[in-house]
N, CA and C atoms as an extended XYZ file, in Angstrom:
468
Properties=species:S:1:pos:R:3:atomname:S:1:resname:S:1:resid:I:1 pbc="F F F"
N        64.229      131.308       82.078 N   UNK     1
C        64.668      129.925       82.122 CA  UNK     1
C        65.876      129.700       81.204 C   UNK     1
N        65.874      130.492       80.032 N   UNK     2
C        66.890      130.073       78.818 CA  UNK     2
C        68.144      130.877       79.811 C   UNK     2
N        68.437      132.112       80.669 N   UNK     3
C        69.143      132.393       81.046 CA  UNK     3
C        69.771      131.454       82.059 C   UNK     3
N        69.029      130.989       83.012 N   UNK     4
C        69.805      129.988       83.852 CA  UNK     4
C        70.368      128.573       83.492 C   UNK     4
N        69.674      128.037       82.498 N   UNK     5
C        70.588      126.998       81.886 CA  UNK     5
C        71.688      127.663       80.834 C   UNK     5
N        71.761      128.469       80.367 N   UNK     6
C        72.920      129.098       79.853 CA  UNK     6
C        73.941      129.228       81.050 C   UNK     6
N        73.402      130.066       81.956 N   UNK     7
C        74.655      130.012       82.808 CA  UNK     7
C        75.278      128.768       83.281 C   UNK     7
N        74.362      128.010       83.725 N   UNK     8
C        74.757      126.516       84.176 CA  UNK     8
C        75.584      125.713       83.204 C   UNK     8
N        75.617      126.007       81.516 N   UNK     9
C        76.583      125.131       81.038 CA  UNK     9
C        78.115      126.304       81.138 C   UNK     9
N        77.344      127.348       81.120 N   UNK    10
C        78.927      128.152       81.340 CA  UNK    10
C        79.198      127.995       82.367 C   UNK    10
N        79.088      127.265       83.577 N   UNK    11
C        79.323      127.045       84.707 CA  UNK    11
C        80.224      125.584       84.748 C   UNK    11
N        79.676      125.097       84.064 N   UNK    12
C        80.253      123.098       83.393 CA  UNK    12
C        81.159      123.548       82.826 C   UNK    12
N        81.152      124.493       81.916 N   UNK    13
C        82.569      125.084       81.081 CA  UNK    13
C        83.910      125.440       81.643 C   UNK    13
N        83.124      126.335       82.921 N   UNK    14
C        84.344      127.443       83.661 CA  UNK    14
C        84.934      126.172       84.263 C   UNK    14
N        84.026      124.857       84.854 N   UNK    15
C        84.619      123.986       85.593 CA  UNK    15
C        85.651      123.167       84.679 C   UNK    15
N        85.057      122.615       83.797 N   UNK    16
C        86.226      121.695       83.072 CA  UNK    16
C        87.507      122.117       82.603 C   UNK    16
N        87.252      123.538       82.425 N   UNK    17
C        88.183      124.644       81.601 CA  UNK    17
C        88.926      124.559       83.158 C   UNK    17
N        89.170      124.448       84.381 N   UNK    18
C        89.560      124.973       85.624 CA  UNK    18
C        90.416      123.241       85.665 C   UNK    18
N        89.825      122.249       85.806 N   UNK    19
C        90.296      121.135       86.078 CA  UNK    19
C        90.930      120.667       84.730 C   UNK    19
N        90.743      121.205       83.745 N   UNK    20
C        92.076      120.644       82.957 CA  UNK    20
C        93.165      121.519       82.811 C   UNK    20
N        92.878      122.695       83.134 N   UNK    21
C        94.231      123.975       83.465 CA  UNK    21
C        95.518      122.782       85.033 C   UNK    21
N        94.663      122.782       85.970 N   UNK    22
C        94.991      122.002       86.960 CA  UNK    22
C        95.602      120.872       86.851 C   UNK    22
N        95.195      119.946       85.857 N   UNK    23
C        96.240      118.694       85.434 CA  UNK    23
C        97.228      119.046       84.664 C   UNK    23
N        97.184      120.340       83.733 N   UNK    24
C        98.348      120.552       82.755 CA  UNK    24
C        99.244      120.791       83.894 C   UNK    24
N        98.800      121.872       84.959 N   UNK    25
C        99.691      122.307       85.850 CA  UNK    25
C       100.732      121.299       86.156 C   UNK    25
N        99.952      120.362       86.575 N   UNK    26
C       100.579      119.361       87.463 CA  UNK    26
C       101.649      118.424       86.475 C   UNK    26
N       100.866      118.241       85.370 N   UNK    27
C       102.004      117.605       84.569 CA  UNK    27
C       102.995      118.283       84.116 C   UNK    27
N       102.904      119.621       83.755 N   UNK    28
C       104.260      120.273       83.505 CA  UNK    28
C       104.916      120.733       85.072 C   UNK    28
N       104.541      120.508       86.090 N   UNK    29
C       105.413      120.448       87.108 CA  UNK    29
C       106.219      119.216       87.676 C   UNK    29
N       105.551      117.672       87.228 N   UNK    30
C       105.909      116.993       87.088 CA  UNK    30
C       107.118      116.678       85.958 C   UNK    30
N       107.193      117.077       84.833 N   UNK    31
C       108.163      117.223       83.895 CA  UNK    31
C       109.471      118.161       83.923 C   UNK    31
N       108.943      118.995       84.712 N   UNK    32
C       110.245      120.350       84.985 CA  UNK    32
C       110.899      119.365       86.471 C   UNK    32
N       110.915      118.159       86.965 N   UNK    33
C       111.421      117.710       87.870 CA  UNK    33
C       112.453      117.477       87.662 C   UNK    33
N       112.478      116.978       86.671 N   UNK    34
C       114.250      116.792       85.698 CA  UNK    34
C       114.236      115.263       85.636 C   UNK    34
N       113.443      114.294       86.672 N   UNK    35
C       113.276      112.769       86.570 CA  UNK    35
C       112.087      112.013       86.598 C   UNK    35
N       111.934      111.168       85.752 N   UNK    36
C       110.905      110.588       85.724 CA  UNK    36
C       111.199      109.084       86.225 C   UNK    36
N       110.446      108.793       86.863 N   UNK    37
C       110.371      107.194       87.707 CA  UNK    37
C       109.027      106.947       87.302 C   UNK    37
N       109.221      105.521       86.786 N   UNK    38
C       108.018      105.148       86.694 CA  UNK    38
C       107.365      103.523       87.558 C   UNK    38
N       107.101      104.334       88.848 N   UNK    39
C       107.028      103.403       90.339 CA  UNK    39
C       105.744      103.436       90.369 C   UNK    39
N       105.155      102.469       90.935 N   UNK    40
C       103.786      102.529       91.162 CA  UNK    40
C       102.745      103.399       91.452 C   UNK    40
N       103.287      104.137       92.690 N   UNK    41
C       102.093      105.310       93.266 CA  UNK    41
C       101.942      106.138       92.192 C   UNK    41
N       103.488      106.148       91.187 N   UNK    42
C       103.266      107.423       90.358 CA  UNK    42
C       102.349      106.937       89.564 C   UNK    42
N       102.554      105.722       88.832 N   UNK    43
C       101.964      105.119       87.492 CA  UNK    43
C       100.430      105.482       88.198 C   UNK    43
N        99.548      104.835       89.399 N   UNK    44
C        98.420      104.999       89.857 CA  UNK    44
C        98.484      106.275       90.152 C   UNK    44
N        99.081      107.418       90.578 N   UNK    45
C        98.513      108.743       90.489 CA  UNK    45
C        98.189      109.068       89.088 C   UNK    45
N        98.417      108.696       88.232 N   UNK    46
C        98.630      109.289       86.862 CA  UNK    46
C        97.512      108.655       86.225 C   UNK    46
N        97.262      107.579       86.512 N   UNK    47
C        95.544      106.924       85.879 CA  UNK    47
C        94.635      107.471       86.674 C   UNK    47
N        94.855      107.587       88.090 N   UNK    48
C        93.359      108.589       88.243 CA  UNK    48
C        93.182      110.121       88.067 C   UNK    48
N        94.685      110.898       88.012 N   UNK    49
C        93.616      112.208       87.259 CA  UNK    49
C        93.672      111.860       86.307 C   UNK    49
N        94.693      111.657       84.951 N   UNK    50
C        93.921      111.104       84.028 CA  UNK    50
C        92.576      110.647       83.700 C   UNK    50
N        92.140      109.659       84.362 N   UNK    51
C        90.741      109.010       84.513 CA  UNK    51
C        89.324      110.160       85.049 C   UNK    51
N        90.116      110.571       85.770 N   UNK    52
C        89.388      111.534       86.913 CA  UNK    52
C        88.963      112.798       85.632 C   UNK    52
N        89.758      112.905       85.214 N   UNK    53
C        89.552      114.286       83.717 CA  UNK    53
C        88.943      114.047       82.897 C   UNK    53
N        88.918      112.441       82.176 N   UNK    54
C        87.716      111.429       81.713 CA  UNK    54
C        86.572      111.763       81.581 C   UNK    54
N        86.803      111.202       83.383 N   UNK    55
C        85.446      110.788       83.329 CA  UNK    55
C        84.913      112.092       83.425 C   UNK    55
N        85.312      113.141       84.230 N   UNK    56
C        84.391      114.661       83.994 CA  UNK    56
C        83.995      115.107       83.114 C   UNK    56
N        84.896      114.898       81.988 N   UNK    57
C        84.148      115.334       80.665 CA  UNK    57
C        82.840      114.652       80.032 C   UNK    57
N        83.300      113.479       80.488 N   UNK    58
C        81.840      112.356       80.359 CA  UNK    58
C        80.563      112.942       80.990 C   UNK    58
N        80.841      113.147       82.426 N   UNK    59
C        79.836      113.977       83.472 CA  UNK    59
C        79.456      115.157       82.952 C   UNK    59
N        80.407      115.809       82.034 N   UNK    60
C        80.036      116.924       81.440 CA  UNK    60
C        78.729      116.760       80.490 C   UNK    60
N        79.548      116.364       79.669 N   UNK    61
C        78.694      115.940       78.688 CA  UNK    61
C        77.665      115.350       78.937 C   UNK    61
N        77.283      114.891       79.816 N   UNK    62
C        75.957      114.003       80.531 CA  UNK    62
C        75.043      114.928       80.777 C   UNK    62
N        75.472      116.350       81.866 N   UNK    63
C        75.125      117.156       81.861 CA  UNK    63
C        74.431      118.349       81.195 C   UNK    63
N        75.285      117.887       80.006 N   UNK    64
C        74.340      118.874       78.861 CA  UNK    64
C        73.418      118.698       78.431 C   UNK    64
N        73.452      117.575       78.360 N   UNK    65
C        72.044      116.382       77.452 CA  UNK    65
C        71.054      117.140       78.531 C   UNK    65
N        71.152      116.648       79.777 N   UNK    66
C        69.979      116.874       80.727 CA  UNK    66
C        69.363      118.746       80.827 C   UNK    66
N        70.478      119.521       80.434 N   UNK    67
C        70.387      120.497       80.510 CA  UNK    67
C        69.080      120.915       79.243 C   UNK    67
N        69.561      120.110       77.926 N   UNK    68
C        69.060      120.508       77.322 CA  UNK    68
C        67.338      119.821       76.836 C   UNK    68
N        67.422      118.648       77.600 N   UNK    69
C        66.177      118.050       78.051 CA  UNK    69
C        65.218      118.675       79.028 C   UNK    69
N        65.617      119.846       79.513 N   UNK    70
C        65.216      120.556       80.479 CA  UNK    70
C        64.211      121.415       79.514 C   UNK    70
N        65.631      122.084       78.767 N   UNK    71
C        64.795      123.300       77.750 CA  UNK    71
C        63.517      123.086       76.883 C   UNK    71
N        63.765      121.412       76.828 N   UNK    72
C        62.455      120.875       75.717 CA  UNK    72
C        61.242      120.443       76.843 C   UNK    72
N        61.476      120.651       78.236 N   UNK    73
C        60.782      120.828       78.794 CA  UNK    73
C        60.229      118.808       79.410 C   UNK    73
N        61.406      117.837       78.839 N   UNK    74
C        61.245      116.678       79.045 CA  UNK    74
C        62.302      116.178       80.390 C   UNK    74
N        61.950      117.301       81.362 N   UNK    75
C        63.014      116.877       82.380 CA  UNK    75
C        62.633      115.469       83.326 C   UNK    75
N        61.160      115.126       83.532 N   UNK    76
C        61.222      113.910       83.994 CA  UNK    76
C        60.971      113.088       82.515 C   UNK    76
N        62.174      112.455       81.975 N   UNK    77
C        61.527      111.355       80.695 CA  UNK    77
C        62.419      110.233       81.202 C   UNK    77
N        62.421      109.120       80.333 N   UNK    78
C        63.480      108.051       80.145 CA  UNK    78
C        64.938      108.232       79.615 C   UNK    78
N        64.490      109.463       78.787 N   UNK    79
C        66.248      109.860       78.808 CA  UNK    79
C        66.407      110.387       79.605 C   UNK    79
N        65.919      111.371       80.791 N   UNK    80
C        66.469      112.269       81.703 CA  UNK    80
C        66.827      110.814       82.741 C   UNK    80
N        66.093      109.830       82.969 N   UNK    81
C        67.138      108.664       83.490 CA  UNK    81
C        67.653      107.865       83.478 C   UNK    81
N        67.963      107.690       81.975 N   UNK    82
C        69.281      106.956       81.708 CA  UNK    82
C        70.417      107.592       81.921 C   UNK    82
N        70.136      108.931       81.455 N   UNK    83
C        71.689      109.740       81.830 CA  UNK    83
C        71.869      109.638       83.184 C   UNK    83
N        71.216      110.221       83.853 N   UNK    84
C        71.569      109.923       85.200 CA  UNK    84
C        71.844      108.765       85.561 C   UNK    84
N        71.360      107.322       85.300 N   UNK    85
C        72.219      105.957       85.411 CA  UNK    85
C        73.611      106.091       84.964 C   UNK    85
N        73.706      106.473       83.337 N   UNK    86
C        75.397      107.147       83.287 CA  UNK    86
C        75.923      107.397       83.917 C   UNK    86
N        75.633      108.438       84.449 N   UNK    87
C        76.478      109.374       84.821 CA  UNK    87
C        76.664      108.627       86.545 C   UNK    87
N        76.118      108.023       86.986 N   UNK    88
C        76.062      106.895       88.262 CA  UNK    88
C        77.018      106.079       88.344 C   UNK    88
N        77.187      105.394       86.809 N   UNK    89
C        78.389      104.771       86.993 CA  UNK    89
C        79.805      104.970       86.435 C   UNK    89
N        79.375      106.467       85.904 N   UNK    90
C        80.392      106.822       85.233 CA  UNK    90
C        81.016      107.499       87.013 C   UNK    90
N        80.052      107.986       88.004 N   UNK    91
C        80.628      108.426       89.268 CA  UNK    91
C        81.329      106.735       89.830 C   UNK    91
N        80.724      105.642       89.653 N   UNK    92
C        81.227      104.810       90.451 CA  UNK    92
C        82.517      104.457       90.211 C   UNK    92
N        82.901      104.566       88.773 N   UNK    93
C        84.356      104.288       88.035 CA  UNK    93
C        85.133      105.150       89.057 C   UNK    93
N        84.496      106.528       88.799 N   UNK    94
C        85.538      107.948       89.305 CA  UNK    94
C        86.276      106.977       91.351 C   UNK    94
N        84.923      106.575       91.506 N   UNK    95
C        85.107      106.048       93.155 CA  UNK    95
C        86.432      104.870       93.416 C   UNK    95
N        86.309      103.791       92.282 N   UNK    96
C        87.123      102.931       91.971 CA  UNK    96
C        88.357      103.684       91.946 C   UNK    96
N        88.328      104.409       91.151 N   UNK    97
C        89.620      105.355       90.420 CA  UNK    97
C        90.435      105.886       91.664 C   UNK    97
N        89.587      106.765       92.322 N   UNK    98
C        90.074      107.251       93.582 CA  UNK    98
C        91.190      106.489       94.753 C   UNK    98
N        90.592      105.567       94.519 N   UNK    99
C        91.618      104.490       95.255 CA  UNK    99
C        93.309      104.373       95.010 C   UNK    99
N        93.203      104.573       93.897 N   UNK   100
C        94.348      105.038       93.189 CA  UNK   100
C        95.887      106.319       93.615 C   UNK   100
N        94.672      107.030       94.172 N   UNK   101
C        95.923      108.287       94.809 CA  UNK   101
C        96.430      107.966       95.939 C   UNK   101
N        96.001      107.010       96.829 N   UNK   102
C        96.476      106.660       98.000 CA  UNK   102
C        97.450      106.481       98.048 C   UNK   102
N        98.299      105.543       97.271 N   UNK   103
C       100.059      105.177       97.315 CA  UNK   103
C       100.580      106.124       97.204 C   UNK   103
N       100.452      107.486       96.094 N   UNK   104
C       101.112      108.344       96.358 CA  UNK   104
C       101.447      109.600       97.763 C   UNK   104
N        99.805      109.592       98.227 N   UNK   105
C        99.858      110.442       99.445 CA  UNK   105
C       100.447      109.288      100.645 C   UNK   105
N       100.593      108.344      100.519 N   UNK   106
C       101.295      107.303      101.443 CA  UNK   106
C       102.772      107.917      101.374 C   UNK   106
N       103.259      107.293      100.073 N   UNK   107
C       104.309      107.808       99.883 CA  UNK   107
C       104.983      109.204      100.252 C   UNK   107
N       104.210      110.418       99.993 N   UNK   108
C       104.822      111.845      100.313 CA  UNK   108
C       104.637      111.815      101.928 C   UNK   108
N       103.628      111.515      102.221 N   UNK   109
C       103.573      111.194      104.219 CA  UNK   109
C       104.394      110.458      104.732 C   UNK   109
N       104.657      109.725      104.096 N   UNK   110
C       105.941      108.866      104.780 CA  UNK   110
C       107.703      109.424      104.716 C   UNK   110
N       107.723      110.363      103.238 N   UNK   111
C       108.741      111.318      103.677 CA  UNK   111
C       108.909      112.307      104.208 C   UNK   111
N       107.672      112.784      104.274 N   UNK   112
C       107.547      114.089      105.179 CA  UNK   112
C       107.757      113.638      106.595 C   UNK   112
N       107.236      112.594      106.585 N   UNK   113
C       107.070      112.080      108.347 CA  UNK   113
C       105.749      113.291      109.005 C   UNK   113
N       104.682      112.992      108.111 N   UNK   114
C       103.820      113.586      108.614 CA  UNK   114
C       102.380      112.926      108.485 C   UNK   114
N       102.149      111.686      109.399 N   UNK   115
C       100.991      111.182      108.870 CA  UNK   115
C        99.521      112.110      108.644 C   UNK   115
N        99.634      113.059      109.277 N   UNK   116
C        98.049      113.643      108.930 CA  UNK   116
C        97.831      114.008      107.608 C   UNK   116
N        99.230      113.976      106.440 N   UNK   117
C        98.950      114.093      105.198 CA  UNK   117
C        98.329      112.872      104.803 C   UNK   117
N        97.974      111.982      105.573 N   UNK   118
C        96.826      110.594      104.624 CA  UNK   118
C        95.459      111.312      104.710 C   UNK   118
N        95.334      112.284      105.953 N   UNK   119
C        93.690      112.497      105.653 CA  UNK   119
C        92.960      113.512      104.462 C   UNK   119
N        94.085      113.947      103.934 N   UNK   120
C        93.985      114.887      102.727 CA  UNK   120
C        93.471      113.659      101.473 C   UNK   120
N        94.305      112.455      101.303 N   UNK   121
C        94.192      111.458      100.325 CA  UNK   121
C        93.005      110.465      100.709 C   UNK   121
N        92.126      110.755      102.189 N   UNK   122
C        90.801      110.089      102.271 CA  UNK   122
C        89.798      111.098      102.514 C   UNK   122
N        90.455      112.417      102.244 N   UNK   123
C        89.147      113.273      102.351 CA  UNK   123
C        88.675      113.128      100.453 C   UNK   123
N        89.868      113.061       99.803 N   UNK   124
C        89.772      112.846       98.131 CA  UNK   124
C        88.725      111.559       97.668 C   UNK   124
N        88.896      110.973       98.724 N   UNK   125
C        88.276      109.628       98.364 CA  UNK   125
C        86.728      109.330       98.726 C   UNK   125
N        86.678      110.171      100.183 N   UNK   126
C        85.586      110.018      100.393 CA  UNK   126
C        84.182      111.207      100.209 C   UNK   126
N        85.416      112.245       99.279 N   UNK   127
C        84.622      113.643       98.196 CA  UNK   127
C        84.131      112.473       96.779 C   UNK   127
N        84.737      111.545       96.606 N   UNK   128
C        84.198      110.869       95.289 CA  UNK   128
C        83.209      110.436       95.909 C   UNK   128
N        83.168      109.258       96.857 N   UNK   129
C        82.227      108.665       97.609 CA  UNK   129
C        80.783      109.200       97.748 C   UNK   129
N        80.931      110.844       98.054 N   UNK   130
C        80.008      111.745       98.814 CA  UNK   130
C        78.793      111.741       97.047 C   UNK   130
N        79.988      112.476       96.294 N   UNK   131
C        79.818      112.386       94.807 CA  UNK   131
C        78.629      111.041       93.890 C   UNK   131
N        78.846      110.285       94.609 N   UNK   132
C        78.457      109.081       93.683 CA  UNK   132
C        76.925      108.655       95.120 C   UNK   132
N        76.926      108.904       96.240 N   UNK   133
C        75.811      108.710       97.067 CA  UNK   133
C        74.913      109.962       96.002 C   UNK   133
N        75.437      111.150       95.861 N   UNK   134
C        74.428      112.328       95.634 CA  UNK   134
C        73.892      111.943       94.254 C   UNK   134
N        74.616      111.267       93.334 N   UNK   135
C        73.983      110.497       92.235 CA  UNK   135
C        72.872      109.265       92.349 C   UNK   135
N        73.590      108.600       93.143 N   UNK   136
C        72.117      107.681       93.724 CA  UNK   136
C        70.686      108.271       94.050 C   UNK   136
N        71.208      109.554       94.763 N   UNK   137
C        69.816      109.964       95.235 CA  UNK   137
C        69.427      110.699       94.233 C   UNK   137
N        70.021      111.541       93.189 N   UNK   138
C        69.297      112.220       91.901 CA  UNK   138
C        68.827      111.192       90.798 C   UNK   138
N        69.099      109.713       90.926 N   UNK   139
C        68.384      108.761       90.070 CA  UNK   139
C        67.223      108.568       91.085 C   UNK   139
N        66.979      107.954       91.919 N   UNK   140
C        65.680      107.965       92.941 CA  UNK   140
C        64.820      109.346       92.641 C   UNK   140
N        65.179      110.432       92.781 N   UNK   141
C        64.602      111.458       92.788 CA  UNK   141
C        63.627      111.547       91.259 C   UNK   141
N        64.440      111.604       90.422 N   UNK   142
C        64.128      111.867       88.903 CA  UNK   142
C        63.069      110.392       88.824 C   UNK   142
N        63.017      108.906       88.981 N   UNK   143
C        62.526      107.952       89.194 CA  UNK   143
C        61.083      108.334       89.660 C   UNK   143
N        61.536      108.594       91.079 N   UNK   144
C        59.711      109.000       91.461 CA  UNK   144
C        59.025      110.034       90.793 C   UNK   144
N        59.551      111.114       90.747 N   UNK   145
C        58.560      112.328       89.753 CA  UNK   145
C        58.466      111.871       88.668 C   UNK   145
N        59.541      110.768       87.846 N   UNK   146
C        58.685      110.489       86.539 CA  UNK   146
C        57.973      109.596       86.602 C   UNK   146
N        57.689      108.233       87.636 N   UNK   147
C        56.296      107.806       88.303 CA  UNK   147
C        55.400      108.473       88.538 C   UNK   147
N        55.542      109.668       89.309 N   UNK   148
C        54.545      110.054       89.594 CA  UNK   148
C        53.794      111.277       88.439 C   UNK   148
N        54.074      111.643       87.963 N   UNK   149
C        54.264      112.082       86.047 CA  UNK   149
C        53.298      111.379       85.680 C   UNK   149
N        53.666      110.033       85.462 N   UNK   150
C        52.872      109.251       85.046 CA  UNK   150
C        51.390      108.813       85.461 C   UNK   150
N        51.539      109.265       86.707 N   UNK   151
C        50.713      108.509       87.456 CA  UNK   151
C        49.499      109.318       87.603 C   UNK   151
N        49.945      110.587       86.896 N   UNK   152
C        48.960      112.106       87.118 CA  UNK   152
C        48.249      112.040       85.730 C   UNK   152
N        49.213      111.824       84.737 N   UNK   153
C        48.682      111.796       82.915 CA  UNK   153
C        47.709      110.340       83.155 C   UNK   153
N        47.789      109.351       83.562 N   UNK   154
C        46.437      108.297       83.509 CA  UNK   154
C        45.319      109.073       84.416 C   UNK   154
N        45.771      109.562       85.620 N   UNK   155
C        44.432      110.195       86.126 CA  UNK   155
C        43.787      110.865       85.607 C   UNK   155
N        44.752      111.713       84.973 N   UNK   156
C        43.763      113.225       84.177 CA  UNK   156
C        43.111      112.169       82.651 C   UNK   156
């Protein structure tokens, strides 16, 4: 057991370590442009990964707690669902946020003259979407087994 939650935060690790390599990318490719405009789609691309990097670390960190609520063997408690409420609306922000990249993939589709580049900027949106349903259902989930937890310790 101690081996698979080890791997699993080195797994949260390899990820965050991967998605903030990915925004440096992007911002030092953004900077080697030689111009900076500061127009809307850009200003809103730039608050949601920004935000988007946020809030993952938040999710991260949410993650650990639970990880390590696991090890103490208190995986259905009241903290195992509050975090998960966290981390619910820390996904719903991310959903809000998302909304955000649209002007820019508007924008590059409209110079490309290639509209099927919008479905790339609502597949983004509706990967947060997908994201924040699968949180709903891991608060329900964690909810009933720690009802029903409960409901076994008065019987016995």
């Amino acid at each position: 057991m101690k081996f698979k939650n080890f791997a699993l935060k080195l797994a949260i690790i390899f990820l965050e370590v991967i998605l903030t390599t990915i925004v440096f990318i992007i911002g030092i490719s953004s900077l080697n442009e030689g111009k900076l405009e500061f127009s809307f789609p850009i200003v809103m691309f730039w608050i949601t990964i920004l935000g988007s990097l946020f809030i993952s670390y938040f999710v991260a960190f949410k993650l650990n707690n639970i990880l390590k609520l696991i090890e103490k063997n208190k995986a259905f408690s009241v903290q195992t669902i509050e975090t998960v409420r966290s981390i619910k609306k820390a996904m719903l922000i991310l959903v809000i946020l998302s909304f955000g990249i649209l002007p820019i993939v508007y924008m590059i589709a409209d110079l490309s003259d290639g509209p099927g580049f919008m479905i790339f900027g609502f597949l983004f949106v509706l990967l947060t979407i997908t994201m924040y349903v699968f949180t709903l259902i891991v608060e329900e989930l964690f909810t009933s087994a720690f009802n029903i937890q409960n409901e076994n310790n008065l019987t016995i």
